[in-house]
VOBA-482514 format. One record per residue: x, y, z of N, C-alpha, C in turn. Coordinates in pm, whole numbers, plus 50000, padded with zeros to 5 digits. Each point is the difference from the previous one (the first is absolute). Layout:
BEGIN
XYZXYZXYZ/...
***
This chain:
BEGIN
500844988150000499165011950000500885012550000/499925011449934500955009149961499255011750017/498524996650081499415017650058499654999550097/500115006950066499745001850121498864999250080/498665002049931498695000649996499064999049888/498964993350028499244998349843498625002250049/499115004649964498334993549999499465000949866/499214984150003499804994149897498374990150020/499445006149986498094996649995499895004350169/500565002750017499285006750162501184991050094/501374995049962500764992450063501265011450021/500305003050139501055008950053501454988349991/501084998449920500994991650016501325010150047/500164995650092501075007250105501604991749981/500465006249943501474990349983500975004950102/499764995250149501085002450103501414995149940/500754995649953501104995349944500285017049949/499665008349908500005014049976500145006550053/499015003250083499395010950102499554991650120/500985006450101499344997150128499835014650108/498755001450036499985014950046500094992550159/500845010050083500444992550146499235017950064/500175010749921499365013450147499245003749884/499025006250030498715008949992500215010749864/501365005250025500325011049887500264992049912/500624984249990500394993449897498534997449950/499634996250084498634992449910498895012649931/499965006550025499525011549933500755007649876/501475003149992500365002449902500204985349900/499634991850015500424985949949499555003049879/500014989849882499454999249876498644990449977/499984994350104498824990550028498995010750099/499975008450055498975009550050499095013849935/501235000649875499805009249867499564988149919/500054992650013499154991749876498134996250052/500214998750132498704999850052499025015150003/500695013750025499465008650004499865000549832/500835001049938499345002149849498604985749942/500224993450080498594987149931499195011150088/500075002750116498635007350103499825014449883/500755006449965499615008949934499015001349856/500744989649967499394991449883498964996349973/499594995750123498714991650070498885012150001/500215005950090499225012150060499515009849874/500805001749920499925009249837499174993549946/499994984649963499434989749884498585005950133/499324998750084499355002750060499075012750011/501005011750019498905012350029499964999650091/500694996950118499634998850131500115013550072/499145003350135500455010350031501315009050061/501124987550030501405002150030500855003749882/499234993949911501135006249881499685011549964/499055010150022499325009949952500955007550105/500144995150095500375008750125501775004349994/500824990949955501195000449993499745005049861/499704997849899500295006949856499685017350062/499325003950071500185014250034501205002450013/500844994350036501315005550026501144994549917/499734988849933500724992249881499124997549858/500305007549930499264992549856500504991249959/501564992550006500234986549928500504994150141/499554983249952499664989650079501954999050036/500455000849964501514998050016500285013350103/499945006949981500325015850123499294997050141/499014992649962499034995650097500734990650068/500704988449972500494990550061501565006450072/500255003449941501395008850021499695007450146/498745005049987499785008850121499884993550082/499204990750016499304990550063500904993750081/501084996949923501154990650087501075008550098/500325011949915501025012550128498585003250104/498675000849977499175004250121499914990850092/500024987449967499974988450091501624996250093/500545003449936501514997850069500515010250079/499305015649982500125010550082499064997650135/498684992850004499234995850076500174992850111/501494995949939500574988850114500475004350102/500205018249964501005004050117499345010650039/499005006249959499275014450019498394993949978/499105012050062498765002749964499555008349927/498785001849919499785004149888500245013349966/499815007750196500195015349972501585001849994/500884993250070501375002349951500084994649853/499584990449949500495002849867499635006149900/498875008650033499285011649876501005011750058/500285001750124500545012350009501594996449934/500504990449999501884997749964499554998949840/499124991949947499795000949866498505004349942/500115011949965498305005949948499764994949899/500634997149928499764987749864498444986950003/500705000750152498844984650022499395002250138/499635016750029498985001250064498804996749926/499605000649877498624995249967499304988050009/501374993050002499334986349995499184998450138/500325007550124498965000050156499285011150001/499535003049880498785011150047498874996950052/499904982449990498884991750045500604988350048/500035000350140500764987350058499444991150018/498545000249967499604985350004499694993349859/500115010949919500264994349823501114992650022/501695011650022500844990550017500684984350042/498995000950146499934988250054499584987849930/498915007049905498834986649965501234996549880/500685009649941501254993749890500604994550075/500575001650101501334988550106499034985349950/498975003050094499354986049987499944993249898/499695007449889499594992849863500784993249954/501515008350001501064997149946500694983750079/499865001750124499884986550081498984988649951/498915005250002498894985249949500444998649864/500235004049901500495000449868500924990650008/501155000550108500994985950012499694991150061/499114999950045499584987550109498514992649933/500035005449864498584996149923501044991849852/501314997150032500734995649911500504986950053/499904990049897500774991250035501694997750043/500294997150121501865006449997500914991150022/500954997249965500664986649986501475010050054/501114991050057500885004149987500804987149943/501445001349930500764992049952501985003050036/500064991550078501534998250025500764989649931/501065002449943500834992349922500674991550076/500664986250038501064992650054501174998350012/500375003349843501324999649943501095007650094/499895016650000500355007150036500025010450112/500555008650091499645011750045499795010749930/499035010049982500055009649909499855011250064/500015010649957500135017650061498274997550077/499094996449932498465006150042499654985450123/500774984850035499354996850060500944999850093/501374997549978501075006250112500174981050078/499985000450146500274989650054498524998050086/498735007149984498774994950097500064991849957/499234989150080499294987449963499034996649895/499324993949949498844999749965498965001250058/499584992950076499034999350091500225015950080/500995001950063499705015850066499585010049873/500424998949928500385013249876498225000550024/498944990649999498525003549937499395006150099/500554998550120499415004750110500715013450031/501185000950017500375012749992499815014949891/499604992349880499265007249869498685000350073/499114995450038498495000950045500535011650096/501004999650100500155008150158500385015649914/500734995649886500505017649966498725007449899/499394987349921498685010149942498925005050132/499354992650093499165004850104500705016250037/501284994850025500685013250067499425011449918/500484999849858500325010549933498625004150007/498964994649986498634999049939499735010150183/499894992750089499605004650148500095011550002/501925008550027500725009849978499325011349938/499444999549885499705003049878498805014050015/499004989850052498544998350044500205008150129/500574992050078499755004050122500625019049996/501085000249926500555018250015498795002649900/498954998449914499005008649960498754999250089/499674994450083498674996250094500945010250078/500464998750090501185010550082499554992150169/500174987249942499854989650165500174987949904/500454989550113500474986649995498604991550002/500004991349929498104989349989500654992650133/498794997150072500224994750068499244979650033/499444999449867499784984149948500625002149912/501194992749989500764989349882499864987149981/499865001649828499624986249941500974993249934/500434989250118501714997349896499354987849872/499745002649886499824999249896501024991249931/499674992149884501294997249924500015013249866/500975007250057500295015649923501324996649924/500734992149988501054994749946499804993949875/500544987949972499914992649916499144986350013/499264993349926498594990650006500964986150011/500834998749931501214988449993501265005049912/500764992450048501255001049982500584986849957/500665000149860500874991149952501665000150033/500784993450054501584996749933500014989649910/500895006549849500714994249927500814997449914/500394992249942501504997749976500374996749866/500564998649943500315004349826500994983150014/499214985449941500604989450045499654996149820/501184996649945499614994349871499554989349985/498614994949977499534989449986500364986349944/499944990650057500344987049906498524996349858/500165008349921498974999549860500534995749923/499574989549911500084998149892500045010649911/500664995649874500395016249876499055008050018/498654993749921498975002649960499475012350061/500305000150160499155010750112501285007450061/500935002349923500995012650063499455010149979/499445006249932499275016850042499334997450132/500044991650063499365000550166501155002250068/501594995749978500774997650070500115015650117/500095011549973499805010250038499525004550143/498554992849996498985007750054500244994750154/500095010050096500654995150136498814984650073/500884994150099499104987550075499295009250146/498735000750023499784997150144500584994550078/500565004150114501114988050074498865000150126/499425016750001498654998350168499795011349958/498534994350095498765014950035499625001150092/500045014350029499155012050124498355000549979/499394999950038498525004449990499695005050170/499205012849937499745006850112498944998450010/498854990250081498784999349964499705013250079/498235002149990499044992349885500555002749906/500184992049934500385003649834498514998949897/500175010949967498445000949880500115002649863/499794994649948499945001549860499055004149917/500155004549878498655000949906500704995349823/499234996849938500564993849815498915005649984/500024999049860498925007949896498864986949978/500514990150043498794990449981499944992750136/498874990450015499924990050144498964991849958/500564993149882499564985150005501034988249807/499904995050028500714994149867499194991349919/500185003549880498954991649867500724989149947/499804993550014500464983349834501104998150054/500884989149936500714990750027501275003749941/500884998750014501245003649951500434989449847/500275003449907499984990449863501434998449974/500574989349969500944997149977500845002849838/500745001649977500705005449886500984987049943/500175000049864501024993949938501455005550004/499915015250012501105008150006500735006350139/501014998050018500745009750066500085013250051/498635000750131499605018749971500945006450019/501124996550079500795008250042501135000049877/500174995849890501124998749912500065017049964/501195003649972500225010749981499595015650067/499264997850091500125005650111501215012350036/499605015550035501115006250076499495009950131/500654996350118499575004650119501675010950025/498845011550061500955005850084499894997950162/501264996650013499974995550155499365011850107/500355011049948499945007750124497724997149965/499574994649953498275002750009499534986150040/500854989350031499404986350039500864994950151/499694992750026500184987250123499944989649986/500684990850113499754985749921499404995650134/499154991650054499844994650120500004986149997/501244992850059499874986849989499144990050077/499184994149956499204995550088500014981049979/500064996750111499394989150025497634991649971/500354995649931498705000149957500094982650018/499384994450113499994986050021501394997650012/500724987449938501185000550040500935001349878/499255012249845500535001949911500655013050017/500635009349926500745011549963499385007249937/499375014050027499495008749880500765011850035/500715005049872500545020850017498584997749957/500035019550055498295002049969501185012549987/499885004949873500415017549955498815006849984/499765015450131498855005449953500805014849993/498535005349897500575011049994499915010150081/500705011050049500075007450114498935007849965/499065003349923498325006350013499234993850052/500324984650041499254992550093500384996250043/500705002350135501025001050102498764994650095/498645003150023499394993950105499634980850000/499954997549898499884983449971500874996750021/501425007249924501014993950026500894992350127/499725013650124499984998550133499004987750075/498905004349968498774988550015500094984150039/501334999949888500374988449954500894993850183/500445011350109500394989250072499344996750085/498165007550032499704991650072499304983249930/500044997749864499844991849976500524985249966/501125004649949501024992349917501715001550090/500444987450044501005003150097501235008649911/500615007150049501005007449921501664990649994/499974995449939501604995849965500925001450062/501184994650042501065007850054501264994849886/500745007349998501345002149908500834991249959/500074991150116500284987549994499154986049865/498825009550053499104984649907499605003649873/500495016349979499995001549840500884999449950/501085007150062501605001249911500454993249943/500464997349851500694990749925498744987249979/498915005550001499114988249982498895007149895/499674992549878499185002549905498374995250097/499065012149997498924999250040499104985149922/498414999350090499424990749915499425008749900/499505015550064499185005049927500525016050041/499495007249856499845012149992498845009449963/499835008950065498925009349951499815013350013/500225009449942499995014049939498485002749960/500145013050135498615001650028499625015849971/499645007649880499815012349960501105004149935/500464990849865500745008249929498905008649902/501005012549989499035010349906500495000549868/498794989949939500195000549847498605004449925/499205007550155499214999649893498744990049962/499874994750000498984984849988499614996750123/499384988749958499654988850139500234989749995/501224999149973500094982649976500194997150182/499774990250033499644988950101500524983249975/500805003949943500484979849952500804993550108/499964988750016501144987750062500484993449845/500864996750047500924988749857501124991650110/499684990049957501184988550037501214996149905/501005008250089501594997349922500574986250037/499554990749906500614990950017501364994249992/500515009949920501825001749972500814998350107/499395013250131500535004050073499344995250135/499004992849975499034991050120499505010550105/499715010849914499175010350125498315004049915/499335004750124499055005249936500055015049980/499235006949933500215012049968498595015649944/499915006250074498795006349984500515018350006/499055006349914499935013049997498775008149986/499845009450076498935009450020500165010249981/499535008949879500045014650004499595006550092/500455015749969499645005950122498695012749940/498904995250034498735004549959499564998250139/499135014050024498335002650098499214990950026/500054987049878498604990050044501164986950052/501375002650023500864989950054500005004250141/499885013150068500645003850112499254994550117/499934988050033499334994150066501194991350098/499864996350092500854987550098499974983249921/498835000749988499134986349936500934996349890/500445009049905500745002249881501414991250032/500805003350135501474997850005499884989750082/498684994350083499914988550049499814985949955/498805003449908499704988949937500864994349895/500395009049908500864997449911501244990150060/501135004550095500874992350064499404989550003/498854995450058498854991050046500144984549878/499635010449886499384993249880501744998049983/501025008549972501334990449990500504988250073/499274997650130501054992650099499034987849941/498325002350030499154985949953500374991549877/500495006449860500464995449914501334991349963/500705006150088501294989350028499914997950080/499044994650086499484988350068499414991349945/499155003649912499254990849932500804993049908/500895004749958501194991549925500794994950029/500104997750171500494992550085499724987250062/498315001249955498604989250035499845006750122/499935008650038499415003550144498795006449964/498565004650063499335005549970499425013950165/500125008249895499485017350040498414998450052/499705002550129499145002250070499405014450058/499175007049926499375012250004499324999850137/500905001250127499344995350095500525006050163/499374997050097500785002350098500104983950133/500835003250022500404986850103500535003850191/499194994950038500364999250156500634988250063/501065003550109499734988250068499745003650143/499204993350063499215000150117500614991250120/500525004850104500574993050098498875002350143/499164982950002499405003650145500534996950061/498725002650194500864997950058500464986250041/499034993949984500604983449974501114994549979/500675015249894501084995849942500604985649880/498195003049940499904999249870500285007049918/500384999049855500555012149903498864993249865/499265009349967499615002049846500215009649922/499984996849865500365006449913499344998649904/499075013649992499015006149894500505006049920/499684998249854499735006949855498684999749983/499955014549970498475004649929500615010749864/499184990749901500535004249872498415008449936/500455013449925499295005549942500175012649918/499585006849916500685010749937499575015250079/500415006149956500215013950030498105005150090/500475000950109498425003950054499264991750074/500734985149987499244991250046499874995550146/500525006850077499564998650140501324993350065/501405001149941500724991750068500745004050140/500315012249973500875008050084499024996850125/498365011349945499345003750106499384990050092/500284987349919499794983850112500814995050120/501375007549917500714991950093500085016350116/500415006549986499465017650085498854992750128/499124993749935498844997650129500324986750044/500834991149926500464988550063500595003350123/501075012749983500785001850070498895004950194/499355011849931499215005550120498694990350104/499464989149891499494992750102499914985450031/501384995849942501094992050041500935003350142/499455010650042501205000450096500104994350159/499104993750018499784989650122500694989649955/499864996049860501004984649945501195000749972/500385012749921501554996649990500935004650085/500904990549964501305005950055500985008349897/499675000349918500745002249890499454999749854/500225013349924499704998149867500755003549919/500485001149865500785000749911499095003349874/499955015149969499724999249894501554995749836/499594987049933501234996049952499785009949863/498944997949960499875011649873499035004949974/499715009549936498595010250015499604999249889/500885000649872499145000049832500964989749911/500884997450082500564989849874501284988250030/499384990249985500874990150056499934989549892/500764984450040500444990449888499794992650084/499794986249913499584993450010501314989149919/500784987950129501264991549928499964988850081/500774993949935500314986250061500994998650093/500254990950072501484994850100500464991549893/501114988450081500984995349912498704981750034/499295004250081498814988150003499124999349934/499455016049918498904998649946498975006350058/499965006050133499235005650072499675012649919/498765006150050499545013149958500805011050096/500655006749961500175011350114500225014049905/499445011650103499855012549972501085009650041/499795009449961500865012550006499565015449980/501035010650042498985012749925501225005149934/499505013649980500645007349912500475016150068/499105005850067500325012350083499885003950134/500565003350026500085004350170499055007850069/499335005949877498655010550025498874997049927/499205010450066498355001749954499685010449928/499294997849911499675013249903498385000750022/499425005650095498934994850017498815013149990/498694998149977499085009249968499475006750172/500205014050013499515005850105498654996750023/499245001049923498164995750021499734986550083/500894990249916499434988050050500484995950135/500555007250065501184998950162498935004450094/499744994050117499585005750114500125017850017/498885004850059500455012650033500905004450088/501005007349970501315001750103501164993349977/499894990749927501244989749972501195007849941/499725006249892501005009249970500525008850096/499505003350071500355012250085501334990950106/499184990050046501054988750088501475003749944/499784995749803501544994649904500255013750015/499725011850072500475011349912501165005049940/500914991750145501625004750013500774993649923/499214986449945500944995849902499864996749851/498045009049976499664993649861500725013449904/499644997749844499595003849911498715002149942/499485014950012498675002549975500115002149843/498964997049924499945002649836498205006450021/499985012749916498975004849978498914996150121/500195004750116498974998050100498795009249978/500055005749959498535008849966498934997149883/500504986249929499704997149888499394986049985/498774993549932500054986450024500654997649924/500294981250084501064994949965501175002250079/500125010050112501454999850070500324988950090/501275006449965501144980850043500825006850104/500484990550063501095002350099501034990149917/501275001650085501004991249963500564998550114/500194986050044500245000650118500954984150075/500645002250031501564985049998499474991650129/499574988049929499024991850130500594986750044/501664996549911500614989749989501584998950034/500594991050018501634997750029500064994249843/500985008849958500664990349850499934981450007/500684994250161500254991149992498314991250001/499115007850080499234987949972499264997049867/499935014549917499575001149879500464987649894/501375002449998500484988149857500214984950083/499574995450151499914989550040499104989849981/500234987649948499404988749983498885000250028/498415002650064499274994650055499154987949942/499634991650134498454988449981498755007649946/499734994349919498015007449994499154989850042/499095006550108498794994650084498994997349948/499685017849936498605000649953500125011649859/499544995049902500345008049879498705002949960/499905015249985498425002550013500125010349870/498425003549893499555008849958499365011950061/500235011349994499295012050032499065006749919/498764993450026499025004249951499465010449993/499565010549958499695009650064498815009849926/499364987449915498835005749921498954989950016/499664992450110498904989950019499495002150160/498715003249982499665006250164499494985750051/499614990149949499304992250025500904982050020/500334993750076501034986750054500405007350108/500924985750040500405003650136501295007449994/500334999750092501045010950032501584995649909/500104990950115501124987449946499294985349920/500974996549924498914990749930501464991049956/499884983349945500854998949943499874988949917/500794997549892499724990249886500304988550025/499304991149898499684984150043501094996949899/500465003749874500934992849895500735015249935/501234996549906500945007049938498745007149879/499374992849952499225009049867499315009150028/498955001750167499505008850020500775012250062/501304995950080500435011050023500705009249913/500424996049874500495004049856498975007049913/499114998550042499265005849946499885012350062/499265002850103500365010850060501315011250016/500744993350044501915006750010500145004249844/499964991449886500175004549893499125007749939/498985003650005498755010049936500735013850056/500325000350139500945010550064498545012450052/498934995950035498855013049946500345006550146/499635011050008499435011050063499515010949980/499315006650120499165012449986501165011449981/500195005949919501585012549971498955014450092/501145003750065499345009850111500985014349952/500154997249932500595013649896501525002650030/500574984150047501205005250035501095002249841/499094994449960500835006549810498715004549952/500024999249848499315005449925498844992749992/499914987350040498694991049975498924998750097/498505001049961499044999450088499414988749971/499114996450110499114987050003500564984349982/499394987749985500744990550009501064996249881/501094998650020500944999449945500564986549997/500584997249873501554988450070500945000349957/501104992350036501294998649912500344987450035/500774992149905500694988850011500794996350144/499524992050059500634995950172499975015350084/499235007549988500155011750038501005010049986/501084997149906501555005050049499845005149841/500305014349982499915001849859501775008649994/500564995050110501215003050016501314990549994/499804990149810500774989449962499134988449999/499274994650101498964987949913499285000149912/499395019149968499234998649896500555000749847/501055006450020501265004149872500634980449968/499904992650120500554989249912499284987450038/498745001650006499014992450025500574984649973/500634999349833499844985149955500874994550116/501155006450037501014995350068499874996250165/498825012150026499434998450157498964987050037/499054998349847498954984450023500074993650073/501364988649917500714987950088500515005150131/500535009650040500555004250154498534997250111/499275006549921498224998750106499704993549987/500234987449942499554985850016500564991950086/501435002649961500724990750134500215004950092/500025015050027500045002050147498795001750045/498785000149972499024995150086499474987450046/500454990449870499634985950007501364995150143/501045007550000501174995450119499515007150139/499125010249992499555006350117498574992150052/499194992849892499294991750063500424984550073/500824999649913500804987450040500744998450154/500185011150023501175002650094498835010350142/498854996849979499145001650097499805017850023/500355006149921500025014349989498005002950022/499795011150083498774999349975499355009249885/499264998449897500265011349869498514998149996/499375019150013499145003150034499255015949937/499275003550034499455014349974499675012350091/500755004650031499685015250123498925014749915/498484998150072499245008849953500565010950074/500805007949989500425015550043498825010549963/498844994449864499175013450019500415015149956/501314997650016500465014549975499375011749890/499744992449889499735007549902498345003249969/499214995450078498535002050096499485009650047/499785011449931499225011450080499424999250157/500695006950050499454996150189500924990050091/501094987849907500444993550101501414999549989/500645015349944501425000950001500524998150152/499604998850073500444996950137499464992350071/498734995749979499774982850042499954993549950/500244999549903500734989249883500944992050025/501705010150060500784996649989499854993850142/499785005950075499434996550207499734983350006/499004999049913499344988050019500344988449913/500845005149926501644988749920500494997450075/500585011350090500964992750089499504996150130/499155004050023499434992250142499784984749946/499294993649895500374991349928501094989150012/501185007549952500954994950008500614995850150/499705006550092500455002750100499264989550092/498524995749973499694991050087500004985949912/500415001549865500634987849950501354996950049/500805007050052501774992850021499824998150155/499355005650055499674995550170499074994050043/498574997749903499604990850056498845005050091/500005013949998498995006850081498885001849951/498704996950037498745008949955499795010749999/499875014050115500405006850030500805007150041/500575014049924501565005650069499895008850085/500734998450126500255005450097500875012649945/499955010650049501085012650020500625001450070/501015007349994501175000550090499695009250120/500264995750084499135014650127500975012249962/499555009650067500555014850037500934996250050/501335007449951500635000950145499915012450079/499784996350124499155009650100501115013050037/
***
């Protein structure tokens, strides 16, 4: 990165490696505080607002304006308004109205704190702007010197100190270090070689987000060609984040205009360490908003080079989470499936009572279907029985063999990408400190939120009970389960549910095994996999069944999912009725 500061769709990128402001006068004459007052100026003009009317009295161009703006604020630091109209009459006008003025302090403050703000430190080196702080101190001490300046500011135009302070995240939203490590790539993908690795991330929750969209349409289509062939990136506008996705390899290069997914990515997907990429050719790659312009959306399988491979322009109807999730998703299922393992659109628990019995639930279903929010109430009125629960995966796990032949499962991410609506009231508020909010004011908002240990994720498990999530039939029982392999194939493979608008589709829907993320793209190849691993899961005493979740049911988005898992819950114990856990007094 070779500037010091950027904003780019409403994203503040702070390159501490450059510029590091350590006192008050630095950070005000900085080049990153003149770049924010000229977007606020900018802002306020494209507007008509009444602050810009107010300062153009005394500045007609937006540049004289900023100029002023920044010697008035840095004189502020050391005087009050009447000493500095009387030492400089120049910029007595700007306080002919001190509570106009004020309401600009403020503006000019919410204006940065209405921006997305990232900071970025390099590894390699010491440099002039980040010096020898830490990482971890540098974000907090940047938050301690903007409050200051901002407090200071305010407080010499009010002409008294506030006496409620709101320590705020006034700093930076997250913070990247990273490091310029030449990749082990094949020829083909050296224009990536460049683009720096994630080595770690800061997040200052709440962290909130907003994209231009909040929900995702159709399936990702596969290509004959090479999207990325000929390809040219400039490093200083991308990232690479190495991620662990099950127990495969994906760089994920995004581009720094969508710096919020990109981040996103660690409460979901475990982040790599240096060790387990270096000198090692990934399984998979994916470049997420290159700007060409178009919409292409393709995966292609390089078989040359035995990786998979996908690209996403960077278009308005892409800027979604869904976009950089699923896709990885649909790469890892596919070379699985060419492994004979098969991709499960699903989520999996394991349940430790207190008996000190252990089961282990899969409930498989597509997008909406009640999985998360089953096991959410498994959890709450389950809690007289267990001793222990494990959520192992939330949307996507596999389905493999041992060296016996056994069925055993696995997941893929460490987190939840989950819909705010369908969650208990308050639940979010609980995650606050450690989720990712996406468009909370909007339906359809998601949290993102890390509900797993890497290790138990890509670990072996037994399956107990392998269930469908129904969630468009008001009428059977709760839990239900099949007598032979043809009827439960029938069902699992039709894939139907009620679509609750978490993409583009309404009313009953289906897709092939529910998973339109690689079973449906290679169906011929997935058949035979759903034959024998269900015919080995009946064999092998698996119980394979149907969970009415309801979800997608006008009226029973929340006893739907309640009375699934109460269900379930007096099926593994044996209870008729469930007891609750008392108060503790």
């Amino acid at each position: 990165m070779s500037y010091k500061f950027k904003i780019t769709r409403g994203n503040a990128i702070l390159n501490f490696s450059e510029e590091y402001c350590q006192s008050r006068c630095e950070l005000i004459e900085s080049e990153s505080f003149a770049r924010v007052l000229k977007g606020y100026i900018h802002d306020i003009k494209r507007k008509k607002t009444t602050a810009y009317e107010y300062l153009r009295e005394v500045q007609k161009e937006s540049i004289d304006i900023v100029d002023d703006l920044r010697t008035v604020f840095r004189l502020l630091l050391v005087m009050d308004p009447k000493e500095l109209a009387s030492i400089y009459p120049k910029f007595a006008p700007y306080f002919r109205d001190m509570d106009e003025f004020t309401q600009v302090i403020e503006d000019v403050y919410l204006f940065w704190r209405r921006l997305q703000r990232y900071s970025v430190v390099y590894n390699e080196e010491s440099r002039g702007g980040y010096q020898n702080v830490q990482f971890a101190d540098a974000q907090v001490n940047f938050e301690a010197l903007v409050l200051s300046v901002y407090r200071s500011i305010k407080n010499k135009c009010i002409g008294q100190s506030e006496n409620v302070l709101r320590q705020i995240t006034a700093g930076v939203n997250a913070g990247l270090r990273v490091s310029n490590m030449r990749s082990f790539l094949p020829y083909e993908y050296r224009c990536l070689d460049n683009i720096p690795f994630i080595e770690s991330v800061i997040i200052h929750p709440p962290f909130i987000t907003y994209s231009k969209r909040n929900k995702r349409d159709g399936v990702f289509p596969e290509t004959k060609k090479n999207p990325l062939e000929d390809l040219k990136f400039d490093p200083d506008q991308w990232f690479c984040y190495p991620a662990k996705v099950g127990d495969l390899l994906c760089f994920v290069y995004f581009n720094v205009a969508y710096m919020a997914q990109g981040v996103t990515l660690c409460n979901l997907f475990q982040l790599a360490t240096e060790e387990e990429y270096r000198n090692r050719k990934p399984d998979m790659i994916y470049v997420y908003g290159y700007e060409d312009g178009k919409k292409h959306q393709y995966f292609y399988q390089d078989d040359e080079n035995d990786m998979m491979v996908a690209l996403l322009s960077a278009n308005d109807e892409f800027d979604y989470f869904g976009y950089m999730k699923k896709m990885m998703l649909t790469l890892h299922n596919v070379r699985k499936i060419n492994k004979k393992q098969l991709p499960i659109h699903g989520a999996m628990v394991q349940i430790t009572l207190q008996s000190g019995e252990t089961k282990n639930i899969v409930v498989m279903g597509d997008s909406g279907a009640g999985k998360s929010e089953t096991i959410e109430q498994i959890k709450v009125y389950g809690a007289a029985y267990i001793r222990d629960l494990i959520t192992v995966y939330d949307d996507m796990g596999l389905l493999s063999l041992d060296e016996k032949g056994t069925v055993k499962t696995s997941g893929t991410e460490i987190g939840a990408f989950v819909r705010l609506d369908d969650l208990d009231a308050g639940y979010s508020f609980k995650e606050l400190d450690r989720s990712v909010f996406m468009n909370p004011d909007k339906v359809n908002a998601r949290i993102v939120i890390p509900i797993t240990e890497y290790k138990d994720v890509v670990a072996k498990h037994d399956v107990d009970m392998f269930l469908y999530a129904n969630n468009y039939e008001e009428d059977g029982d709760s839990l239900s389960f099949f007598d032979n392999v043809d009827d439960a194939l029938k069902v699992f493979r039709a894939g139907n549910r009620m679509a609750k608008g978490t993409t583009t589709e309404y009313g009953l829907v289906g897709s092939y095994f529910a998973n339109p993320f690689g079973p449906v793209q290679r169906q011929d190849q997935c058949e035979p996999l759903l034959q024998d691993y269900f015919q080995r899961m009946f064999d092998q005493g698996v119980k394979v069944g149907q969970l009415r979740t309801r979800l997608g049911i006008k009226g029973n988005e929340h006893n739907g999912p309640k009375e699934a898992a109460t269900e379930i819950l007096k099926y593994i114990t044996g209870e008729k009725e469930l007891k609750m856990l008392e108060d503790d007094e």
